[in-house]
C-alpha positions in Angstrom: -104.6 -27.7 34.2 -102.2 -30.3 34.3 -100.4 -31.3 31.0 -102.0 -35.4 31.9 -105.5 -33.9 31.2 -104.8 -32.1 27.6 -106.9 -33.9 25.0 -106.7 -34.4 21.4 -107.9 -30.8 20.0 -106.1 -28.9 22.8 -104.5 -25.9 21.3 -101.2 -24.9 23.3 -98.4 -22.7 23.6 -94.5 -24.4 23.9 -92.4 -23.1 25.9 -90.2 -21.2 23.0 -93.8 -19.7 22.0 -95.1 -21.9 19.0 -98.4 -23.3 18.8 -99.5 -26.4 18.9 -102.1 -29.0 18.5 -102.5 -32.3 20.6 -103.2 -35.1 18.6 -103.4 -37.8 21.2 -105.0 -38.5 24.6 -101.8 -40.3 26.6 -100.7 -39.2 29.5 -96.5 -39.2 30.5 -93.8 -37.3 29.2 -94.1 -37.2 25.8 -97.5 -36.3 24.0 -97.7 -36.0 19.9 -99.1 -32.8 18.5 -98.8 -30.9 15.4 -96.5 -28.2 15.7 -97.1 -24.8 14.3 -93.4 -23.3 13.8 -91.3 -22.4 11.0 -92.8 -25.3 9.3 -95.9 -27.2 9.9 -95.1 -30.6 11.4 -96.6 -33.4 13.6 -94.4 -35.3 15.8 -93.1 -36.1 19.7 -92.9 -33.0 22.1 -92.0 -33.4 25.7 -94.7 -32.5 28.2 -92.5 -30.1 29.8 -91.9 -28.0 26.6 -96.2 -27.1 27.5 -96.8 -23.9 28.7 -100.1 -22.3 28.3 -103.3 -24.3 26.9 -106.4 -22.2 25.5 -109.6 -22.6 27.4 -112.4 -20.2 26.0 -110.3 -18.0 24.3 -108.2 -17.6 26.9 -104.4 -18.7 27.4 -104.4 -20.6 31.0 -100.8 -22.2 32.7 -99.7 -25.8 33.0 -98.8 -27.9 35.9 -96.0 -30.2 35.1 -95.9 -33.6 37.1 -92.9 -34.5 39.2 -91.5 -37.1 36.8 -92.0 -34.6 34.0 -89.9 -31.8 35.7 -87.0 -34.5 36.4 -87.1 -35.1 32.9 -86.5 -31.1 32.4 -83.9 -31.6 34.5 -82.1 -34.5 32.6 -82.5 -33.1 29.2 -81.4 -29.4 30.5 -78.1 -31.2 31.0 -77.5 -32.8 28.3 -77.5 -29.0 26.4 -80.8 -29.4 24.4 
């Protein structure tokens, strides 16, 4: 599944292993979801931060769009 077809509802993994839920149906680089981390929180997270969505109980990969992977790139080098 790629990270443009997440709807609002989706429950997914980030990539440093927090949950989260989407709470928008845009498509790009960013997406807004509440964040289930050290603190409960709704905000911003980059597309490319998405690792895993749950489909049917089960935790399925994410394809990341060329745009969103040159992102990756460009905030990697910046040190965040």
């Amino acid at each position: 599944m790629k990270t443009n077809d997440l709807k609002k509802g989706s429950i997914v993994m980030l990539s440093n292993g927090w949950k989260a839920m989407i709470e928008d149906n845009m498509r790009g680089n960013t997406r807004m979801a509440t964040v289930y981390g050290d603190f409960t929180e709704m905000g911003s997270v980059y597309s490319h931060d998405i690792s895993k969505v749950l489909v049917a109980g089960e935790w399925h990969s994410v394809e990341h769009t060329p745009a969103q992977l040159k992102l990756k790139q460009r905030v990697a080098a910046m040190g965040f």
